[in-house]
C-alpha angles and dihedrals in degrees: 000000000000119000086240090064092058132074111254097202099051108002096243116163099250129265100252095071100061126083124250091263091040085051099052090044086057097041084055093041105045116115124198118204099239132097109330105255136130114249130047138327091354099034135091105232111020090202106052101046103205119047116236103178083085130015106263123224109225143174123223119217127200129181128208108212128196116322089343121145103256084203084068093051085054087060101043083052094056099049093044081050081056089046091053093045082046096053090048109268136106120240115220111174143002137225124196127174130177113225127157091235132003112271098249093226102042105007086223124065109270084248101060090043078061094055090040088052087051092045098047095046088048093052092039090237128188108198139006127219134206128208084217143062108272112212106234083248098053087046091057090045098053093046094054091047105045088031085232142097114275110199130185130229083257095057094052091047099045073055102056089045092052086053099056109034109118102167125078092233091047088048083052094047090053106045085056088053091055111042091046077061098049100040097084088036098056112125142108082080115092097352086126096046125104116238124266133261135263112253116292138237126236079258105051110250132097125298117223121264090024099083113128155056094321126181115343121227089240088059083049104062087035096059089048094060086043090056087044095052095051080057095055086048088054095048098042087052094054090051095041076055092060081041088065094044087060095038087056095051092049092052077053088078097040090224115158117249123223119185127200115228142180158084114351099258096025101113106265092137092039085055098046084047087059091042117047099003086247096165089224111168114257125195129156099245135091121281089001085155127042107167131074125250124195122198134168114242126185115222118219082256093068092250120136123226136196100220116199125191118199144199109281129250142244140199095254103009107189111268085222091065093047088052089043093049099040099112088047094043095053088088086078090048090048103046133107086225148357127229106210111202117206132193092230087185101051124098108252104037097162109040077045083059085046098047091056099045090050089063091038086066098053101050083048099256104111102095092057120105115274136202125198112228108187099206131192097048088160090066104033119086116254097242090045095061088044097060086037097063086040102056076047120062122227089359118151129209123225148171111218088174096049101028082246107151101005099117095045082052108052085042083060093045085056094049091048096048090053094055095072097049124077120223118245140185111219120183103210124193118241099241089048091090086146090065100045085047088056094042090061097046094044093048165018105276097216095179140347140193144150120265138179101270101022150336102308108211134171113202146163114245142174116252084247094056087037086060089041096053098034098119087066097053123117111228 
């Protein structure tokens, strides 16, 4: 092998020998002999982001911009300081600055990077970490200036998810995430390499025409994560295709389809657990589910539901993560109404409802019917909910954990369902059982008695089962 297709810097065997799974290992594997830390040049493995193998220390930095409130820069920090507990690490210490925009090399003054150096060598820190995106330029800024590794809120939340994804198709859908956010990032690795050869001749010189810099190791590697991507792509839209096979045969029963939504921690497994019985795992801690579950439920009403639980969301959830669970976000999209679980009892109830519909929007549900579940009863003062279902129309307060509510709840599922059917009279024959069967699975029977020429019924039906039935209609 030629010196130029080894590393310099370590003698590692070059990357483009290896295969694509042998590529990402080593992507995941490489040290670098620097601070111990979790993420790039600084870091001691470039692709997990937080080390794990010891508990990190890390700062957490937030920015008021502009006329923000710097009261709202002091929560996000507190919840960014719960996502880095969350993803395995302490945090020891917090910087905040007001500037009336981000400084493009470093994202804080140089000043305050100076302070930030001082703070982090004094309390011995691994990693810093910012409330805000970091630009790959201003992550590599800030690295070779602490000496440390500078990570970004959407770092330490690509890493929680990585932790807890369970199913083939969430694994998939992370490891998307991830590596679109790598990908302009991608550095450390051959920086020190000189650049390949033109193509060679059987004997060993140049061919004409081939003579010059050729292909560097660093567009190499980057043109290996972009041909793994396109493979996850693939794979996620074979498995979006057996989405809409079941989709299809659940449209079959004409059942409606409610989906819980909601911050991540708010309750929404908890809910579908008292519910349905799901057996969805349940911890107290932020993203602890990441897959959907889907269980039929049946209403006081007699009606039967398809209720669906989702991933939670963030305040600025990585855009990387909505693209990635599209496919597994659509049964929101897709729903007849959304149930929107709420933690009534945390600090910041309304920027949490925001935050959600913001993201709502973006995966094309917002425009589906919502209903406001205030969760946690148990824990929220009286007068407080009481304030909280009155500043929301039509809300309703609940205890998942207690039973507390739920009545009160799946009575309101059912009004609001039945809002959106219309009430009809059919005359069916009496040697038409197949109708009246389907009568009965496509709708709400409202009454039913024996007349001269048929079966008379009066029930409540979607616009699609009126269409359907519409033969059978009385005028």
């Amino acid at each position: 092998m030629t010196e130029d297709s080894e590393y310099s810097d370590n003698g590692t065997e070059a990357i483009q020998e290896l295969s694509d799974e042998e590529f990402m290992e080593e992507l995941d594997n490489d040290e670098f002999e620097s601070h111990r830390g979790a993420f790039g040049e600084f870091g001691g493995a470039s692709g997990g982001l937080i080390e794990r193998t010891f508990r990190e220390r890390i700062i957490i930095v937030g920015v008021t911009l502009g006329g923000e409130d710097p009261e709202r820069t002091e929560v996000d920090l507190n919840e960014l300081a719960l996502l880095v507990d969350t993803a395995g690490a302490d945090v020891v210490g917090r910087v905040v600055q007001r500037r009336s925009a981000p400084d493009p090399a470093t994202y804080l003054g140089k000043g305050k990077v100076g302070e930030l150096k001082e703070l982090s060598e004094a309390l011995d820190v691994d990693t810093v970490v910012f409330d805000d995106d970091l630009t790959p330029a201003q992550q590599r800024n800030l690295e070779k200036l602490l000496g440390r590794t500078a990570l970004d809120r959407t770092a330490v939340i690509l890493d929680i998810f990585a932790q807890n994804a369970s199913s083939v198709e969430g694994r998939a859908q992370v490891e998307l995430a991830q590596l679109r956010y790598l990908q302009p990032r991608l550095r450390g690795k051959g920086q020190g390499l000189s650049q390949q050869a033109g193509a060679m001749s059987a004997g060993g010189g140049a061919r004409v025409g081939s003579r010059g810099p050729g292909e560097t190791q660093l567009e190499t590697d980057r043109r290996r994560i972009s041909r793994r991507i396109h493979k996850l792509e693939a794979e996620l839209r074979a498995m979006d295709h057996a989405r809409d096979t079941q989709h299809k045969r659940r449209s079959k029963s004409r059942a409606a389809r409610v989906t819980i939504v909601g911050y991540t921690n708010a309750g929404k497994s908890t809910l579908l657990n008292r519910l349905s019985g799901a057996g969805v795992l349940v911890e107290d801690r932020l993203f602890a589910t990441l897959d959907a579950t889907t269980r039929r439920l049946q209403l006081p009403g007699g009606e039967a539901v398809l209720m669906s639980d989702t991933v939670g969301f963030v305040r600025k959830l990585p855009h990387q993560l909505v693209e990635s669970f599209k496919s597994t976000l659509r049964v929101a999209a897709e729903a007849d109404l959304l149930v929107h679980v709420v933690d009534g009892s945390g600090p910041d109830v309304e920027a949490h409802i925001d935050a959600v519909r913001e993201v709502l929007g973006e995966i094309g549900a917002g425009e589906v019917p919502e209903l406001i579940c205030f969760n946690k009863a148990d824990r929220t003062d009286v007068q407080e909910a009481a304030k909280l279902r009155r500043s929301f129309d039509g809300s309703v307060a609940i205890s998942a954990l207690s039973g507390e509510g739920i009545d009160v709840l799946l009575a309101t599922i059912g009004d609001r369902l039945r809002i959106q059917t219309i009430v009809v009279d059919l005359l069916i024959p009496f040697d038409r059982g197949d109708v009246l069967a389907e009568v009965h699975r496509e709708g709400e029977v409202l009454t039913e008695r024996v007349g001269d020429a048929g079966m008379e019924l009066t029930a409540r039906l979607d616009e699609a089962a009126s269409a359907k039935l519409s033969a059978w209609q009385v005028a």
